[in-house]
ZAMARGU-4260 file (C-alpha; in steps of 0.2 Angstrom, whole numbers, plus 5000, padded with zeros to 4 digits):
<rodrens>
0) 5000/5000/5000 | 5006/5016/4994 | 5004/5033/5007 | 5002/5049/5001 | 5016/5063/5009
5) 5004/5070/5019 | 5001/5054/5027 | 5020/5052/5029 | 5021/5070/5037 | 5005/5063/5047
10) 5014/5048/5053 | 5031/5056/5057 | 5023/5070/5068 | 5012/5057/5080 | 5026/5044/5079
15) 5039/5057/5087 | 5035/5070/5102 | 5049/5083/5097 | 5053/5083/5078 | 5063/5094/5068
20) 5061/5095/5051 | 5077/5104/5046 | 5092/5106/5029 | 5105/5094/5032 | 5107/5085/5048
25) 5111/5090/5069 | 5127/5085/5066 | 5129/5094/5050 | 5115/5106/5046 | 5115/5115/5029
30) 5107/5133/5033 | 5110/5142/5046 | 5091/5143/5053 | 5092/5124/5054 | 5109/5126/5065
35) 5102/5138/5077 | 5087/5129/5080 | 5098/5114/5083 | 5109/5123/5095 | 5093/5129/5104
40) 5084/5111/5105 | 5100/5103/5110 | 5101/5115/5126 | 5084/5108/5132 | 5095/5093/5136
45) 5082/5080/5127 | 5082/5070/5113 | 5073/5074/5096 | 5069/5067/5078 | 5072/5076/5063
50) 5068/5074/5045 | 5082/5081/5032 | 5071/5089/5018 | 5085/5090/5005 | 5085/5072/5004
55) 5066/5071/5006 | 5058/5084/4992 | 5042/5076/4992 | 5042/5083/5010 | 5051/5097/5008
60) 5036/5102/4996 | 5022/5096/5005 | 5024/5101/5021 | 5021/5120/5020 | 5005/5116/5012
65) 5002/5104/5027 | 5006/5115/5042 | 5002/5131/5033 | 5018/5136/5039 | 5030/5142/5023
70) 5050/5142/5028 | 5060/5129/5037 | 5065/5122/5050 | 5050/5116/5057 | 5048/5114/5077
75) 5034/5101/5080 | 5029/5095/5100 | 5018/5081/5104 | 5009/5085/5087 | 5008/5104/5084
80) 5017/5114/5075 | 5030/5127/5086 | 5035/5137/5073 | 5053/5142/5065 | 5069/5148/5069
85) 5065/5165/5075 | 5050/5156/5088 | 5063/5141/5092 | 5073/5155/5098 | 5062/5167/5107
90) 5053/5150/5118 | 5070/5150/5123 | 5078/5164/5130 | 5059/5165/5141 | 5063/5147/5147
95) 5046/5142/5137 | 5053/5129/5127 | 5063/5121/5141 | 5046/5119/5151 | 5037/5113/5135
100) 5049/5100/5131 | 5048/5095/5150 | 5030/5092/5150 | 5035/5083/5135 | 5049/5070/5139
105) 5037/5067/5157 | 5021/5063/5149 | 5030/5051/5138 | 5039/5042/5151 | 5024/5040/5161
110) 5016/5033/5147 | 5029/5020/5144
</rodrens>
């Protein structure tokens, strides 16, 4: 059986709390937006998926449509859409993003 993008995208999202879709890789990310929010994520001390759109282009031109959200990287948390660089950033410096991710990592655990 064949799935459509947007069921990929669908299943990527549910399947991992805190996903990245980002250029390039953590270890070697090929934008600068994509670094920073790597750097920021990272500092929240948890682990996180990521999906590298250069090497997925059906995704990389699907998923603006699907989250009506048009640049990357993309910040998803247990299923919505965070927002880019510039937000990654911001949740940051106001300890928002650490506190979201916490909630995060424990609901997860307790469910497991």
């Amino acid at each position: 059986m064949v799935i459509s993008t947007s069921e990929k995208i669908q299943k990527q999202i549910s399947e991992n709390p805190i996903l990245l879709y980002m250029k390039g890789t953590p270890e070697q990310p090929s934008c600068g937006f994509s670094a920073q929010a790597v750097k920021f994520l990272s500092a929240c001390g948890e682990r996180f998926a990521y999906v590298d759109i250069l090497k997925n282009p059906d995704i990389r031109e699907e998923l603006p449509k699907y989250s009506n959200w048009p640049t990357f990287p993309q910040l998803w948390i247990d299923g919505e859409l965070i927002g880019g660089c510039d937000i990654i950033i911001e949740m940051f410096q106001c300890n928002e993003l650490q506190s979201i991710i916490k909630q995060v990592k424990n609901k997860y655990t307790i469910n497991k």
